[in-house]
C-alpha positions in Angstrom: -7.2 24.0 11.7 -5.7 20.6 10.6 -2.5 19.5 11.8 -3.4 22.0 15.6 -3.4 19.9 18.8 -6.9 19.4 20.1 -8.2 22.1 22.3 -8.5 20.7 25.9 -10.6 22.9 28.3 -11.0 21.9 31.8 -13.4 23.4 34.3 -16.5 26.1 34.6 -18.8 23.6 37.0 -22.8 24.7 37.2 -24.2 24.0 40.6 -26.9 26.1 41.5 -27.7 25.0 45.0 -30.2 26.4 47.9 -29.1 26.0 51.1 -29.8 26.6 54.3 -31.3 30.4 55.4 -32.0 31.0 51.4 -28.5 32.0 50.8 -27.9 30.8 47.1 -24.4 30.2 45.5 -23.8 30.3 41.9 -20.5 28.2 40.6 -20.6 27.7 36.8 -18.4 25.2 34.9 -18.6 23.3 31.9 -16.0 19.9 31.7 -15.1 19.3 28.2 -12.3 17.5 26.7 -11.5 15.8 23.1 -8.9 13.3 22.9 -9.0 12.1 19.2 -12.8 10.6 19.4 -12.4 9.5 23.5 -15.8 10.0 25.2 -15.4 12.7 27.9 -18.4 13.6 30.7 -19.8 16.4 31.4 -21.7 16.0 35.2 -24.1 18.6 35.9 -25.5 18.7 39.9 -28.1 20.9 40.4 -30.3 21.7 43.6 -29.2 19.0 46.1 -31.7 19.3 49.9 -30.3 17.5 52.5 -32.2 17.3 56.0 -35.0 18.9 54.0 -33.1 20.2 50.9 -34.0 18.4 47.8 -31.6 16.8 45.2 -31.5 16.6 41.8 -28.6 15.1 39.4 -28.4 14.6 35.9 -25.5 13.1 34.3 -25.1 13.1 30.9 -22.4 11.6 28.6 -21.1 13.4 25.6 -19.3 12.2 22.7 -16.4 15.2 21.6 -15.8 14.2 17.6 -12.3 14.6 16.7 -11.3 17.9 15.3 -11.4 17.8 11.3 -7.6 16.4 10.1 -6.2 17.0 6.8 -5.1 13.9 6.4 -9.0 12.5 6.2 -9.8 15.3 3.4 -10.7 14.3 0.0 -8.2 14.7 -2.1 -6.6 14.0 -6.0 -3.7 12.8 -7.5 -2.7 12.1 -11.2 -0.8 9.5 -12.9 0.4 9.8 -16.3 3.0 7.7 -18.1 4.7 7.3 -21.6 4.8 10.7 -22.9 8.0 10.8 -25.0 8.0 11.0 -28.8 8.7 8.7 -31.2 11.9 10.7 -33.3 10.1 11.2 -36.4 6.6 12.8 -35.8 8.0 14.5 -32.7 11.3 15.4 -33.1 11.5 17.2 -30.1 11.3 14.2 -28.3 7.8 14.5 -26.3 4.2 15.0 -27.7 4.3 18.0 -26.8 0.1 18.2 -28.0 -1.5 15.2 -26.4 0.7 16.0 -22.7 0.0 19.8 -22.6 -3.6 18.5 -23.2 -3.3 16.0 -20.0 -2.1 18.7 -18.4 -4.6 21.3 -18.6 -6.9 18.2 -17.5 -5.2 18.2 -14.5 -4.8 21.6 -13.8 -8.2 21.9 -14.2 -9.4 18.8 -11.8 -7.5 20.5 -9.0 -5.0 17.5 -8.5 -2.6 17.8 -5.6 0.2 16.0 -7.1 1.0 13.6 -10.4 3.2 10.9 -10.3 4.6 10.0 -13.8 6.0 5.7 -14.4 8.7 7.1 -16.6 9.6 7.8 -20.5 8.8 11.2 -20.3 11.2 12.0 -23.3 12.2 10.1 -26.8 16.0 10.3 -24.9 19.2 9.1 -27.2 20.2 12.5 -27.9 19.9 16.0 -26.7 18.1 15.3 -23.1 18.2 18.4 -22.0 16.5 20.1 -24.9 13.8 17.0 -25.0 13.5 17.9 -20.8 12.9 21.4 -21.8 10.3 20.5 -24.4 8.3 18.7 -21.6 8.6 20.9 -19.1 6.7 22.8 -21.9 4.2 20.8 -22.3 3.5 20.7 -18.5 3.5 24.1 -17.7 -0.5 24.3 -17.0 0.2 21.8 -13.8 4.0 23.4 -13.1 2.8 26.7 -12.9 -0.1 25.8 -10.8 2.3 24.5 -8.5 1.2 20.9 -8.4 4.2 18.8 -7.9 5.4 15.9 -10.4 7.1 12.7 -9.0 8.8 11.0 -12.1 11.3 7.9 -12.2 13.0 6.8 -15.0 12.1 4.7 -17.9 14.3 2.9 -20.4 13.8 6.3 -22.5 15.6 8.6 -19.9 18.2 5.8 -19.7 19.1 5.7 -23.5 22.3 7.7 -24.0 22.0 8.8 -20.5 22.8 5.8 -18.8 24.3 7.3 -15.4 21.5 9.7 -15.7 23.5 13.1 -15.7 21.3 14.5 -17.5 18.1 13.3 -15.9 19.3 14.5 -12.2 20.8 17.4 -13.5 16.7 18.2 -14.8 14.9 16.6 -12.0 17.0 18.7 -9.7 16.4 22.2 -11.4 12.6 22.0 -12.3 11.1 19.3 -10.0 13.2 19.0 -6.8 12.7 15.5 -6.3 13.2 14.0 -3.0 16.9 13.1 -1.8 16.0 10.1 0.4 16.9 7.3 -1.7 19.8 4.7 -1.1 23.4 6.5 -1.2 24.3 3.5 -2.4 26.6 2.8 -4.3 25.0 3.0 -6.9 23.8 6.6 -5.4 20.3 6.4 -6.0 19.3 9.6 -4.7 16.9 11.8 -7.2 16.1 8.4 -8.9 14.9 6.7 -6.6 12.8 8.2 -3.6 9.8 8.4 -0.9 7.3 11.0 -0.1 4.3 11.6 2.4 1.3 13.6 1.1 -1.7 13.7 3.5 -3.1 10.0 4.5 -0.8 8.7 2.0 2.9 7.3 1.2 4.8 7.2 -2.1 7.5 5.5 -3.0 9.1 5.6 -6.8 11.4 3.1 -7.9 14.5 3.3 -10.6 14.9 0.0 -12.3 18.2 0.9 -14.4 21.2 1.0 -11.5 20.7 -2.8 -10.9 19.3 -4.2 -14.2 21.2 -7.4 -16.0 20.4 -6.8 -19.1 16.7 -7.4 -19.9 16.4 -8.6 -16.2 15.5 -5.3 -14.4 15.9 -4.8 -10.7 15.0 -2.3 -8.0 16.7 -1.6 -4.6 14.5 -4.2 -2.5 16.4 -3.9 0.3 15.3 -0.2 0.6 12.2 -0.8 -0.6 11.1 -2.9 2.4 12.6 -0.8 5.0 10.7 2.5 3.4 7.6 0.0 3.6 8.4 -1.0 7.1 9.1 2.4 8.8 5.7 4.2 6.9 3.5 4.7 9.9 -0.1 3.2 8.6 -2.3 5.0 11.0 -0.8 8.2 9.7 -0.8 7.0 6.1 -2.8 4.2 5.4 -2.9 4.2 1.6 0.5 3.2 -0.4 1.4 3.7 -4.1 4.4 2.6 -5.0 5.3 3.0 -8.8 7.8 2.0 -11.4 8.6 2.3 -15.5 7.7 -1.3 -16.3 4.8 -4.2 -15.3 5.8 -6.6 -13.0 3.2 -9.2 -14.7 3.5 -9.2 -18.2 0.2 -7.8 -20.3 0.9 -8.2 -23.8 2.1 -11.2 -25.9 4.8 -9.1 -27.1 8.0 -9.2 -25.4 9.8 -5.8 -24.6 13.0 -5.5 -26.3 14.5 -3.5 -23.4 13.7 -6.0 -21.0 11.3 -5.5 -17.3 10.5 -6.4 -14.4 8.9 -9.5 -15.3 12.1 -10.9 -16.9 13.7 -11.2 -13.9 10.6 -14.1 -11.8 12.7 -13.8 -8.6 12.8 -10.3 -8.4 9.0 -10.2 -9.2 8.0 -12.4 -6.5 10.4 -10.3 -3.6 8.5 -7.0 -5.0 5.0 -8.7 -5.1 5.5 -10.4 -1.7 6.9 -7.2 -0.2 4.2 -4.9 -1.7 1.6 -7.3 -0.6 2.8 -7.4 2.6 3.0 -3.8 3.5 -0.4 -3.2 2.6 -0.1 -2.0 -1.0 -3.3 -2.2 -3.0 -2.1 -0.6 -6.7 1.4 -0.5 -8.2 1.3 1.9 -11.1 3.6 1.3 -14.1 3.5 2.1 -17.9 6.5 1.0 -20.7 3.3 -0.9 -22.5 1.2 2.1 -24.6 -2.4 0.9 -24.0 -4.2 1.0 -20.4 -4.3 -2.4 -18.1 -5.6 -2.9 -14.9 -4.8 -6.0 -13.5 -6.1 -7.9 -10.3 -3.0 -10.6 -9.4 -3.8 -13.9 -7.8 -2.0 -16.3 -5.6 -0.4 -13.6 -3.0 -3.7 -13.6 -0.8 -6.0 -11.2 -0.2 -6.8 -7.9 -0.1 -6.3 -8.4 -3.9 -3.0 -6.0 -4.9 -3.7 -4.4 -8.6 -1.1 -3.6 -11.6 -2.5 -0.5 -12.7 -0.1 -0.1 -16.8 -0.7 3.2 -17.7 1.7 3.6 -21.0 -0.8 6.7 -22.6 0.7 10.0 -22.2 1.8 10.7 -25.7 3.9 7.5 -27.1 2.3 5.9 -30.3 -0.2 3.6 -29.1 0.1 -0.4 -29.5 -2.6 -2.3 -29.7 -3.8 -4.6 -27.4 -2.5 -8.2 -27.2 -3.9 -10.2 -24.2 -4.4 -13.5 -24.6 -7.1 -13.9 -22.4 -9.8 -16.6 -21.3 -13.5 -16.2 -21.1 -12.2 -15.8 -17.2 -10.5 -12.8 -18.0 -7.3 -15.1 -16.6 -4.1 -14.4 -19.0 -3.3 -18.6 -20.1 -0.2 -20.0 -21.5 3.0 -20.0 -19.6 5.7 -17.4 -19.9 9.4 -18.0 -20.7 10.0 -19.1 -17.7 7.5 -21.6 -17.1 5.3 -19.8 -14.8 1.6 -19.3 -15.4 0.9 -15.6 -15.4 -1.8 -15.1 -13.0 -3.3 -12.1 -13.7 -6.7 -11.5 -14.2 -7.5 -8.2 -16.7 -9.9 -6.4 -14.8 -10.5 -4.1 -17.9 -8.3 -2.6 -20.7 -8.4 -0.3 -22.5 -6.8 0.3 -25.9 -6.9 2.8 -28.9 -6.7 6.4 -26.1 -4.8 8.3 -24.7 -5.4 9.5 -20.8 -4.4 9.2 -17.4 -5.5 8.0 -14.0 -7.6 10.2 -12.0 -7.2 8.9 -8.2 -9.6 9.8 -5.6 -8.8 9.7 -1.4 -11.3 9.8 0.5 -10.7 9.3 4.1 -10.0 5.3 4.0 -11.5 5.2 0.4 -9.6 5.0 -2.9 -11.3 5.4 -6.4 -9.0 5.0 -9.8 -10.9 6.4 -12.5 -9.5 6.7 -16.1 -9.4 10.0 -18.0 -9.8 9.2 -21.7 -9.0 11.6 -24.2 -11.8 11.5 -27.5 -8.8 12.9 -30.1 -11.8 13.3 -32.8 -14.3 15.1 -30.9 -12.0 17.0 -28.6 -13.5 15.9 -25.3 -12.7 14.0 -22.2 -14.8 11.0 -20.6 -14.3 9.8 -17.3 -14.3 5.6 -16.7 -15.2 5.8 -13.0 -13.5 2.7 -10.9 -11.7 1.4 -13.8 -11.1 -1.8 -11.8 -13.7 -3.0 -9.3 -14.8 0.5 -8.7 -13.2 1.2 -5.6 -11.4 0.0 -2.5 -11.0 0.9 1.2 -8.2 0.2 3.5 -8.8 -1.3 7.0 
């Protein structure tokens, strides 16, 4: 059984030895012992002859495999962002249709948990009704008992700006974790870590520090959750956000991000880099990017924007090379190195991520709106990855 100590037994020698006026003794015993994939030796002596009794001895090495672990199984997650309304066509402040539809496809693909990059609701007015609404619409993956792991998006924070409201839901339906910096600000139920299996979470709230368009997480905190994660217990790290760090579109957000702010960009980047992150999930955008960011080394760290849950799609703006290298410099005078490892626009969906062992595979669950059925986009960037 996973997470058991592994059995040591110790003992029950065979020797089976003639001696000396054809008395004969019988000991039995078998050494075995498993230390986590240590060899162990198992010596057998049979029918030893001294001044005329013969001798025979085998010894033979066996290798004890380590017992089974959890934390190896294969295993699913979900990530699904942008699911709020847009106050006219939904005017209960979530598409209620296209995320009780996500959900069922999660419920159904047997995910452990979903993590969800903010703007669940349409916000201004009335959170608590518009939390209800999506509660709702999530009740196939609620009442299966899968956990959800939300932070905030500009759409929580709108007419909620101390987020009342939003802890007061989070809280009551979703028991977030209450590990985040006490501040002050108090970031607990905003912003948060969690272990699951071979993996560590972390969400992030950009909206206590933000300067106006220039958002800003807790980096401080951010590092030392990086720092403390143990990676042979949980090699794989997500850590996840409401808006891109690298800007995707050639439209600016009116709200502001992540990527307003370079410095604050570069301290994440560098940090996630450095902690072994490999895929920062984020949404605020409504179409699907996965990027691949150059010039912080390798093993190459992805922007995975996943804006599709619900909110009316915008079309696709990259302004891309035949490279796939986003040119022209931003506001700031800094050339946007991303490369657009594939996008996606026109569909709604979510990320399907698969764990396996030290393996990670990001598919993309598209939903056909016409013909009412879902395709799966295996590896939508690069296929897959493993961790060392």
């Amino acid at each position: 059984m996973a997470g058991k100590p592994l059995l040591i037994l110790t003992g029950l020698r065979l020797v089976r030895c003639s001696l000396i006026m054809g008395i004969k003794i019988y000991i039995i015993a078998i050494l075995m012992a498993g230390f986590g994939g240590l060899f162990s030796t198992v010596r057998i002596a049979m029918c030893f002859k001294r001044m005329g009794t013969q001798i025979f001895i085998l010894t033979a090495l066996v290798l004890i495999s380590p017992q089974a672990n959890s934390n190896a199984e294969a295993w699913t997650f979900a990530v699904v962002g942008d699911s709020r309304g847009n106050g006219y066509t939904y005017k209960d402040g979530v598409n209620w249709k296209i995320l009780k539809n996500i959900a069922e496809n999660i419920k159904d693909n047997k995910c452990d948990l979903v993590v969800f990059p903010g703007d669940l609701i349409q916000g201004s007015t009335k959170h608590l009704e518009q939390y209800k609404s999506w509660r709702n619409a999530m009740a196939p993956v609620l009442n299966a008992r899968i956990p959800v792991y939300p932070v905030r998006g500009n759409h929580e924070e709108w007419g909620d700006a101390n987020g009342t409201h939003y802890k007061t839901f989070v809280n009551t339906a979703l028991k977030i974790p209450q590990n985040g910096p006490q501040g002050p600000p108090d970031e607990r139920s905003f912003t948060y870590s969690f272990t699951h299996k071979n993996a560590f979470f972390v969400g992030l709230d950009e909206y206590f520090h933000r300067s106006g368009k220039r958002h800003k997480i807790n980096q401080a905190w951010l590092n030392t959750q990086l720092q403390n994660n143990d990676r042979n217990k949980h090699p794989h790290v997500f850590v996840y956000a409401h808006t891109p760090a690298f800007k995707v579109s050639c439209s600016s957000s009116s709200t502001g991000a992540l990527y307003d702010d370079p410095s604050v960009r570069k301290n994440l980047w560098t940090s996630l880099h450095g902690h072994g992150v490999r895929a920062y999930f984020c949404g605020h955008v409504h179409f699907y990017t996965a990027n691949m960011i150059k010039g912080y080394g390798t093993p190459e760290l992805y922007q995975i924007c996943n804006g599709i849950g619900g909110a009316t799609l915008d079309p696709y703006e990259g302004n891309i090379d035949k490279n796939h290298v986003i040119i022209g410099k931003d506001k700031h005078g800094e050339y946007r190195n991303v490369v657009e490892a594939k996008n996606i626009g026109g569909y709604y969906g979510y990320n399907l991520v698969h764990v396996d062992g030290n393996k990670v595979r990001i598919d993309l669950m598209v939903w056909h709106n016409t013909k009412k059925y879902w395709e799966t986009k295996k590896g939508i960037y690069k296929g897959s990855y493993t961790v060392n």
